[in-house]
C-alpha positions as CSV (number, residue, x, y, z in Angstrom):
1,X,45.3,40.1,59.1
2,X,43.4,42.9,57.4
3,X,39.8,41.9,56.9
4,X,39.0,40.9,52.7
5,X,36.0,39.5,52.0
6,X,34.6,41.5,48.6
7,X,36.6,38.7,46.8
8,X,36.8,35.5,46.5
9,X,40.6,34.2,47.9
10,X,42.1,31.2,47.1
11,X,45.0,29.6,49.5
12,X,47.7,31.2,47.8
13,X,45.7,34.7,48.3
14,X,45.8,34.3,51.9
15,X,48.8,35.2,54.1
16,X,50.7,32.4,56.0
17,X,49.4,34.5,59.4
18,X,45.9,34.3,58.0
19,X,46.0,30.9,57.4
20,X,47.4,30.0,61.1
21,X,45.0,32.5,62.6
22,X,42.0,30.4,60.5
23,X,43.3,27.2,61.5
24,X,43.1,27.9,65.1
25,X,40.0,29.5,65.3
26,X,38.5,26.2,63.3
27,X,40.4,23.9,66.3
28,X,39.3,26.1,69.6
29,X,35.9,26.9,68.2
30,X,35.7,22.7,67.9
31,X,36.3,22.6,71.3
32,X,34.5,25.4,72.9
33,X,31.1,25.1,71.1
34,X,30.6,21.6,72.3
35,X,31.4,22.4,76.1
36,X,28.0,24.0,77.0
37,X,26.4,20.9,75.8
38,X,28.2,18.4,77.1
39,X,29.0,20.3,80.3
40,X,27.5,16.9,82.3
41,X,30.6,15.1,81.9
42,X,33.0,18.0,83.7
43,X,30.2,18.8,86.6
44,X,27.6,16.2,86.5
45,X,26.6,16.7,90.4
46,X,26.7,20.4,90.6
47,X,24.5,20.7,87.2
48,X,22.0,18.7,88.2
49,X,21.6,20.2,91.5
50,X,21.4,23.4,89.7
51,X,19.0,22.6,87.2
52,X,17.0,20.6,89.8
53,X,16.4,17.8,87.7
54,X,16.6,13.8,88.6
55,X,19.6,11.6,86.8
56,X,17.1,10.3,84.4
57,X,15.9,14.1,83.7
58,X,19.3,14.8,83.0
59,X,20.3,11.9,81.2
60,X,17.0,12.9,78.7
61,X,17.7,15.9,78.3
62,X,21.1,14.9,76.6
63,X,19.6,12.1,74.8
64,X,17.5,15.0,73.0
65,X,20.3,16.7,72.1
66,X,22.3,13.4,71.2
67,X,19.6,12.2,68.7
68,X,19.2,15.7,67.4
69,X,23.0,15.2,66.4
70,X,22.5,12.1,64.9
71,X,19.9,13.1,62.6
72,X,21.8,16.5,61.6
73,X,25.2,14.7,60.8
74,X,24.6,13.9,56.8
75,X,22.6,17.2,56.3
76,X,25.4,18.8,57.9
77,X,28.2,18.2,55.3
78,X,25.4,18.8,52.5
79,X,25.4,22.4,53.9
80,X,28.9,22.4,54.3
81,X,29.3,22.2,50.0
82,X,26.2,24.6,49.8
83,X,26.9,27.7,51.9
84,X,29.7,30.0,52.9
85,X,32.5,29.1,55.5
86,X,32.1,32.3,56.8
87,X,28.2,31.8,57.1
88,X,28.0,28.8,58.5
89,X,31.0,29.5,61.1
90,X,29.1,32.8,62.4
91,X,25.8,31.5,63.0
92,X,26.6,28.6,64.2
93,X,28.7,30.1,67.0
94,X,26.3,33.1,67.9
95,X,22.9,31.0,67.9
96,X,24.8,28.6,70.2
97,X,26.4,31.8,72.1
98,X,22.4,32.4,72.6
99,X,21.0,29.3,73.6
100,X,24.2,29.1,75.8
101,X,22.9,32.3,77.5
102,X,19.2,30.8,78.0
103,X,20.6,27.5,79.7
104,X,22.7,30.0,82.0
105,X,19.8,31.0,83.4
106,X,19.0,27.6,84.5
107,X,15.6,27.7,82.9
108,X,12.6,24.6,83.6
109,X,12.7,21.3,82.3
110,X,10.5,21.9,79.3
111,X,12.9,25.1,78.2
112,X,16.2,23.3,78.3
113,X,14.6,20.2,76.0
114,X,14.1,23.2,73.6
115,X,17.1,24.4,74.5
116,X,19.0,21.1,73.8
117,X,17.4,20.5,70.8
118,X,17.7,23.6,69.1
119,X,21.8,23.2,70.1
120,X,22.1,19.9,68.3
121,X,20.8,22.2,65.0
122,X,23.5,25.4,65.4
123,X,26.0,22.9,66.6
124,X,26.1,20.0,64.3
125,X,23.7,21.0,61.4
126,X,25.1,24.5,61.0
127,X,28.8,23.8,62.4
128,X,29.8,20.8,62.5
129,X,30.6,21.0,58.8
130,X,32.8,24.2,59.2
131,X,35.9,22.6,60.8
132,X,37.5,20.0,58.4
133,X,36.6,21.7,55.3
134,X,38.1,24.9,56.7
135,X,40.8,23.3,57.8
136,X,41.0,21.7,54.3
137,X,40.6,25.4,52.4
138,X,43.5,26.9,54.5
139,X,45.9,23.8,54.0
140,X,47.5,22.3,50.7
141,X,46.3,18.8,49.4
142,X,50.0,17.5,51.4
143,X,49.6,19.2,54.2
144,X,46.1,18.1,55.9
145,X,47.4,15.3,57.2
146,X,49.8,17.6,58.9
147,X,47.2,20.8,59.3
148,X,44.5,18.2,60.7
149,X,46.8,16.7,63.3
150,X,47.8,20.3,64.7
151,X,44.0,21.4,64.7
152,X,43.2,18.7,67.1
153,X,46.7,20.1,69.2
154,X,44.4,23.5,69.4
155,X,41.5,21.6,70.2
156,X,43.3,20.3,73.1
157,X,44.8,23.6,74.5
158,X,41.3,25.1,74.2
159,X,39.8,22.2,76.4
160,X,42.2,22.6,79.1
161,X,41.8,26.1,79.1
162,X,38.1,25.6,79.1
163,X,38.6,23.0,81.9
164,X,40.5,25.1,84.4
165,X,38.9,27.9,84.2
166,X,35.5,25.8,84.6
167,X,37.5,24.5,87.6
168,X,38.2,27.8,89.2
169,X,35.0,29.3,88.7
170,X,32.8,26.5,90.3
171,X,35.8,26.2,93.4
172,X,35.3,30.2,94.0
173,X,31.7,30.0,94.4
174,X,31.8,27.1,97.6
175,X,28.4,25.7,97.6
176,X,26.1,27.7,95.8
177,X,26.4,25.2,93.0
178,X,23.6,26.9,90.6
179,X,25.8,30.1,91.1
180,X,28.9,28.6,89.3
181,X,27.1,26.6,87.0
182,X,25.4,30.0,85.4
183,X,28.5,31.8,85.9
184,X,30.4,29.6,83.7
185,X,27.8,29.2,81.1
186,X,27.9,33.0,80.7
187,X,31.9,33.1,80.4
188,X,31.3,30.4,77.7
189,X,28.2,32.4,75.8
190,X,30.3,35.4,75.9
191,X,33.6,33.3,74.3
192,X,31.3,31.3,71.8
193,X,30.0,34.9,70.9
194,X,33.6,36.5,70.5
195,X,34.4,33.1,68.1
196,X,31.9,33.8,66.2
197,X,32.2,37.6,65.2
198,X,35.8,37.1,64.7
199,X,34.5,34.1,61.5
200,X,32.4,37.0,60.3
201,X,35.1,39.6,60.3
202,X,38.0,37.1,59.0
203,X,37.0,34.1,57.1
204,X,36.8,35.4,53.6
205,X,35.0,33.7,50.5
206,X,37.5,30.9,49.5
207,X,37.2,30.3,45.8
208,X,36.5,26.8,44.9
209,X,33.9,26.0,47.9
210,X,30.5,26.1,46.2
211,X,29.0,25.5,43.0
212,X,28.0,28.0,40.5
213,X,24.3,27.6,39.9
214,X,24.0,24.5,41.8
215,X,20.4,24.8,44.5
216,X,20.2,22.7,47.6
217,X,20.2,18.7,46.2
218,X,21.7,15.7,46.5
219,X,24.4,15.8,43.6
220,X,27.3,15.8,45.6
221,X,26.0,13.5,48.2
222,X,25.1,11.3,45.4
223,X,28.7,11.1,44.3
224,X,30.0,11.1,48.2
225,X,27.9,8.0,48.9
226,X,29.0,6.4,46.0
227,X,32.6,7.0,46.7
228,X,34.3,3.6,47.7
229,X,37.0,5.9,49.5
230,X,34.0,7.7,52.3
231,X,32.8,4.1,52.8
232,X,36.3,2.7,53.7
233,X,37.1,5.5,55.7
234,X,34.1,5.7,57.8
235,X,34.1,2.2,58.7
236,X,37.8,2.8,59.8
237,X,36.2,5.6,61.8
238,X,33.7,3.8,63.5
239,X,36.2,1.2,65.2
240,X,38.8,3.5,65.8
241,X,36.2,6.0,67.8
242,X,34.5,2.6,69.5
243,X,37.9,2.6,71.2
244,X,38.8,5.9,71.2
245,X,36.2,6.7,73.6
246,X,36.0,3.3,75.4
247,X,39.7,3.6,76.6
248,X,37.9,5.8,79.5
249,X,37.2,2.4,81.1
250,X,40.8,2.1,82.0
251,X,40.1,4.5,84.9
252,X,37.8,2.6,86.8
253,X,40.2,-0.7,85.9
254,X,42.9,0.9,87.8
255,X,41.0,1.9,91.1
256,X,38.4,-0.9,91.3
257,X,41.3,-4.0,89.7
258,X,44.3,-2.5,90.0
259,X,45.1,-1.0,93.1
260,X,45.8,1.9,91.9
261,X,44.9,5.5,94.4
262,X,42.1,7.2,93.2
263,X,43.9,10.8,93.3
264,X,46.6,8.5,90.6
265,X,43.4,7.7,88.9
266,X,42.3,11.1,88.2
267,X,45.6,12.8,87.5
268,X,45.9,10.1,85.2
269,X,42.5,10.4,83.5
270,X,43.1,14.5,83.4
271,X,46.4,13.6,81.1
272,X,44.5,11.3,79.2
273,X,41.3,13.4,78.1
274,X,42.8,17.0,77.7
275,X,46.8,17.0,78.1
276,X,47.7,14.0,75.7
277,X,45.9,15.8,72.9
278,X,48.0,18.5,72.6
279,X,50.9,15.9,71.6
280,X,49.1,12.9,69.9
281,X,47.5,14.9,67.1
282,X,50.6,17.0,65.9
283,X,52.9,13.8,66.3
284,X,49.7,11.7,64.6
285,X,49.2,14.4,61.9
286,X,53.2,14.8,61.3
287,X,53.8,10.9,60.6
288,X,50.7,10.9,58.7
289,X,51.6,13.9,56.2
290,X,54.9,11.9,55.8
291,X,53.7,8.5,55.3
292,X,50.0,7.8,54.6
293,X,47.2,8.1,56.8
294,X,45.8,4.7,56.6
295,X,48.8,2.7,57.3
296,X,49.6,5.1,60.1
297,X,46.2,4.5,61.8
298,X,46.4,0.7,61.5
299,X,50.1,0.9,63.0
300,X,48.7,2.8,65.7
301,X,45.7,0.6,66.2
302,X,47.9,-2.5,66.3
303,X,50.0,-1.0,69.0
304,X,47.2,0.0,70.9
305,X,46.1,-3.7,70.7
306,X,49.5,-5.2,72.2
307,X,49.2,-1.8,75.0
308,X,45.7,-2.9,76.1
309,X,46.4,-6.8,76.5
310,X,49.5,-5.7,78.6
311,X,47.1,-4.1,80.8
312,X,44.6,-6.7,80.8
313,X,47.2,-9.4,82.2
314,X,48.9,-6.9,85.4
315,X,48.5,-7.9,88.2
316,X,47.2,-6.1,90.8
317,X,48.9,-4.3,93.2
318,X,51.0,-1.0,94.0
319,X,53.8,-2.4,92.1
320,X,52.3,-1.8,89.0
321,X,50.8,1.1,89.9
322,X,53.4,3.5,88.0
323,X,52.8,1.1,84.7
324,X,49.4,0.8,84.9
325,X,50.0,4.8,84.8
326,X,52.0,4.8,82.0
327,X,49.6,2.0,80.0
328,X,46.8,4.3,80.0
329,X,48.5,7.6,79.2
330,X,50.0,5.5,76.2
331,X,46.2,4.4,75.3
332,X,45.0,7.7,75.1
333,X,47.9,8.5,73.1
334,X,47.6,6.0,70.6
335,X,43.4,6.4,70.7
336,X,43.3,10.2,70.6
337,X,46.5,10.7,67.7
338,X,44.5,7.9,65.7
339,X,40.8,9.7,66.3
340,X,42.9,13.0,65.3
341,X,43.9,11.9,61.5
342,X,41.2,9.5,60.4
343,X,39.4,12.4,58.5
344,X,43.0,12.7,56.3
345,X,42.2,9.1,55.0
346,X,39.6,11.5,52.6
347,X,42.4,13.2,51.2
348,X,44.5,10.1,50.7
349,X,41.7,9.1,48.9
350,X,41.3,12.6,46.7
351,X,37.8,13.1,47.6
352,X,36.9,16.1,45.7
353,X,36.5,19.6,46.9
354,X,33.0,20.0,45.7
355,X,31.5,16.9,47.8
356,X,33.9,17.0,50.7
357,X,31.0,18.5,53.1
358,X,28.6,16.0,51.8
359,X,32.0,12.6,52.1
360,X,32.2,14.5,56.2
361,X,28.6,13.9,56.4
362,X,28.7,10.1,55.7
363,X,31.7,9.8,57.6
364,X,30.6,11.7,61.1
365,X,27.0,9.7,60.7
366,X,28.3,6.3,60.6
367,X,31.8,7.2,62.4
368,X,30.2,8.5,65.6
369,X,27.7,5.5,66.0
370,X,29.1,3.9,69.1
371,X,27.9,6.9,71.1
372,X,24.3,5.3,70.8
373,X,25.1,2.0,72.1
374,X,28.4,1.4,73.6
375,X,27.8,3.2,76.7
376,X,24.4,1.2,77.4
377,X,26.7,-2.0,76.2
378,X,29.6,-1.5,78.4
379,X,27.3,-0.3,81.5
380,X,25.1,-3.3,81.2
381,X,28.3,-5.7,81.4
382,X,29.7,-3.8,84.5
383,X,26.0,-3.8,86.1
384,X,25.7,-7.5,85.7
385,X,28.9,-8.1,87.1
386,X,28.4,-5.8,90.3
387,X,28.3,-7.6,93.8
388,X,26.0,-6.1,96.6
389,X,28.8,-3.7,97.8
390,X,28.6,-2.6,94.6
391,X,31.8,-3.6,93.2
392,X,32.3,-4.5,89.5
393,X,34.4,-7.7,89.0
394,X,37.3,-8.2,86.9
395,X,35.9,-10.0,84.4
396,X,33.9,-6.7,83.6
397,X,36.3,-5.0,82.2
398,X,37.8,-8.0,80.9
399,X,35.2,-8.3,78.7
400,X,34.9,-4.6,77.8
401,X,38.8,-4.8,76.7
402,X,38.3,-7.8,74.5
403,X,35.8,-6.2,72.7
404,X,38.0,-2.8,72.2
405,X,41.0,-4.8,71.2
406,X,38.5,-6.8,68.7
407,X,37.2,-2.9,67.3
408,X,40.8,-1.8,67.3
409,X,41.3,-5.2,65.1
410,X,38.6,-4.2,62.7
411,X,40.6,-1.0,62.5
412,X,43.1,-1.8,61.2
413,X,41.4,-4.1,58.7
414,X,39.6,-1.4,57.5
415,X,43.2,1.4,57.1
416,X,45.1,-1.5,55.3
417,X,42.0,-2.0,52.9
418,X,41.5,1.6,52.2
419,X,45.8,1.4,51.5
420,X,45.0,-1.6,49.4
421,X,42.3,0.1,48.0
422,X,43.8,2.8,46.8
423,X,46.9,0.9,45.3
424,X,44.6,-1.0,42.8
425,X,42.5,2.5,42.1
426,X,45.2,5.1,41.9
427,X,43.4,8.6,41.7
428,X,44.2,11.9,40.5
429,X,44.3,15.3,42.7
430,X,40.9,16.6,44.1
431,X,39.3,19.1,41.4
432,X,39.1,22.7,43.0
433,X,36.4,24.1,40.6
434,X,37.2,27.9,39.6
435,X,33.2,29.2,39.2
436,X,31.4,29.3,42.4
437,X,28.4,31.4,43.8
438,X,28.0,34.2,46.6
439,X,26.2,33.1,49.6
């Protein structure tokens, strides 16, 4: 994989090796970039004894960084049709590699808000851009679907990497909690650094990503937002991630309803959140480049539907301890192969090249919208249904399922009216534009 960026390269200028190497640097750079910042939900108690900060300190802190997100989504894809691959890749991993190196010094309150902040820019308004429409430069129009699925395999093998060695490192360091939490931050600067002088040395110019003499406006988000095909699909991506990431309610169902041990629990939820995705996005992503993307995700979310009220309706008990086991690994399946190939639904569509950054935008900003309430939703339904011993009741969850099944519903309203759709407004294939400009 010699290095060859004086010229612009187009797919078929690329070698297969190339291709695969770019691929999987797009999917493991997904993963690890996000894991400094979200590093509360692998070792809530040792980071905030190591920071020295109170829940609600903590739980600020990553609502800084959550809002910053927000904001950066649409601008995010805007930059995505404006600059470089290669740009955007390496500054977004080395100025996170940086701040990743500040936070590892377990700085004051004050410090990691700036900290936080300044992440949500590198991390979503630099990078969050680069993966799908690299992923879309280094695959042919019929094989995203395919290439998508696989990048969210990657994605998965990079988080349980990630995850053990986080494991190990905090375990070898007994209690001298702020000792493994810097430790690991500093492996994951160092890797995040690594990621990103490799996009520097190896992502090349693609021909076809930019404009030729177009400056930073809202042309190709104009024609994004008025794209029928970016609505559709990021409605069907806000109801497939509402229960993608509520199916992490199952866990507490099993030990608190079900019966179920809690060392089951947690094997269970381990195979659910990092070992299922190595499976459910190559399967997802295969069926999909076969078939079409829509009606695979509302076949997925209708089976997800009939897994979930089989759940709902066990009894409980250590009889159905091995299929309340097998109920959730399904779940995640289903939720995390279905999360994996929504973004393809833009290429069944034909969304042009030139405003895919800009279509990603939309779709990420309105797709990723149940991470600002559903949380707060679900936890106030569990809170007002907790006795004095602090057990939640049955009819909790109950209540929480109903409503996923309902979002999974809406799913697959929304993938059968984007099939629909697209039957009564057949397109052509998405124009690659030959004259672009250096960035």
């Amino acid at each position: 994989m010699a290095n060859s960026t004086s010229t612009e390269k187009s797919y078929n200028d690329l070698s297969s090796g190339r291709r695969w190497f770019l691929l999987i640097l797009a999917s493991i750079g997904s993963s690890i970039i996000y894991a400094p910042a979200y590093l509360k939900a692998v070792f809530y108690d040792p980071l905030q004894q190591a920071l020295g900060v109170t829940n609600t300190e903590l739980g600020a802190v990553f609502g800084a960084y959550a809002i910053t997100a927000l904001i950066c989504y649409l601008p995010s894809g805007i930059l995505a049709d404006k600059i470089r691959m290669r740009t955007l890749s390496s500054v977004g991993f080395i100025s996170t590699a940086v701040l990743t190196f500040i936070y590892a010094m377990l700085p004051s309150l004050a410090v990691l808000y700036v900290v936080f902040i300044l992440m949500g820019i590198t991390t979503i308004l630099i990078w969050w851009g680069v993966r799908y429409k690299l992923v879309r430069l280094v695959s042919k129009e019929d094989e995203y679907p395919k290439r998508i699925g696989l990048s969210y395999g990657f994605y998965g093998i990079a988080g349980l990497l990630i995850g053990l060695v986080s494991t190990a490192i905090v375990a070898a360091v007994g209690e001298n909690l702020g000792l493994g939490v810097s430790i690991y931050l500093y492996f994951l600067s160092a890797v995040i650094l690594i990621l990103g002088i490799l996009s520097l040395i190896f992502i090349p110019k693609f021909a076809g990503e930019i404009k030729t003499g177009v400056g930073f406006n809202l042309d190709e988000f104009t024609k994004a937002f008025r794209d029928p095909v970016v609505w559709i699909a990021a409605i069907s991506l806000f109801f497939v991630y509402f229960y993608y990431t509520g199916v992490t309610y199952t866990t507490p169902y099993m030990t608190g309803v079900l019966g179920v041990s809690l060392a089951a629990a947690t094997i269970v939820a381990n195979i659910r959140n990092y070992g299922i995705t190595l499976l459910s996005g190559p399967a997802f992503g295969w069926i999909a480049n076969k078939f079409r993307p829509s009606i695979v995700i509302a076949i997925g979310s209708a089976v997800f539907i009939g897994a979930l009220l089989v759940m709902m309706f066990l009894p409980s008990g250590a009889s159905v301890m091995v299929i309340a086991c097998i109920l959730v690994v399904l779940l995640g399946f289903i939720a995390n192969g279905a999360f994996g190939v929504v973004s393809a639904q833009l290429t069944e569509g034909k969304v042009p090249l030139t405003h895919f950054g800009a279509a990603t935008g939309i779709l990420s900003i309105i797709g990723f919208l149940p991470d600002t309430f559903s949380s707060t939703w679900f936890g106030s339904i569990m809170d007002a249904q907790t006795d004095a011993a602090g057990n939640v009741a049955a009819s909790a969850y109950q209540q929480i399922f109903w409503i996923l099944n309902g979002a999974a519903l809406l799913a697959v309203i929304a993938s059968l009216g984007l099939f629909l759709y697209l039957k009564a407004h057949p397109r052509v294939e998405a124009e690659r534009p030959v004259e672009v400009a250096a960035v």
